[in-house]
N, C-alpha and C positions, 0 to 999 in steps of 0.2 A: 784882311781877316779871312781866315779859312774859313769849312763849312761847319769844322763839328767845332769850333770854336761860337759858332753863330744856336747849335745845339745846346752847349751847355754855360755856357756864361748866362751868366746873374742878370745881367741889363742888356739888350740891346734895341733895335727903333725898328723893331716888326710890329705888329699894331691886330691883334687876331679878333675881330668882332665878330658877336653872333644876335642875330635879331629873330625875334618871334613876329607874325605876322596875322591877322583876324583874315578867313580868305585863303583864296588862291592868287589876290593878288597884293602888293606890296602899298598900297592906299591907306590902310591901319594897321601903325604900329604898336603892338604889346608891348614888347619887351626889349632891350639891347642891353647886352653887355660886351664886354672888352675884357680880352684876354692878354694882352701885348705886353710888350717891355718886360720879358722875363726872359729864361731861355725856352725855346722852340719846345722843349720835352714836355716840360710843365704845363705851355699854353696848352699844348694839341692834347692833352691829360685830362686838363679842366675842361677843354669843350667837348672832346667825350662825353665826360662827367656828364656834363649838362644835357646834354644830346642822348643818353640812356635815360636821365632822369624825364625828360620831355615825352621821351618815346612813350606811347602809351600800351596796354597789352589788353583784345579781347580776348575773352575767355568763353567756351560753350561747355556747358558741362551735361552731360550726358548720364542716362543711369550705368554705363558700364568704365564710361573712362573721361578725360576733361583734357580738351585741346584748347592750347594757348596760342594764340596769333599775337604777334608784334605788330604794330600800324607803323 
């Protein structure tokens, strides 16, 4: 199998998991999901998704303007 066959077919056995974690270290688990057995596009799309969705954003707002930090 080539590569961008591994890109855009429907099923294959890559396996894309993402976990959340309490900490800086890996002892408590929140969250895991799985993104795999699809094509490559889609997985790395969804965990995006999720991965802007987690991102969190401070905000300071000032009297003349409002700066947004991404964490």
């Amino acid at each position: 199998m080539n590569y961008v066959s591994y890109l855009l077919s429907d099923e294959n056995n890559f396996s894309v998991k993402v976990a959340k974690y309490k900490g800086l270290t890996r002892s408590i688990l929140i969250e895991s999901n799985e993104y795999g057995y699809c094509s490559l596009i889609k997985s790395t799309k969804n965990v995006l998704n999720k991965i802007d969705i987690e991102n969190k954003t401070n905000s300071t707002i000032t009297s003349k303007n409002r700066h947004d930090e991404r964490l």
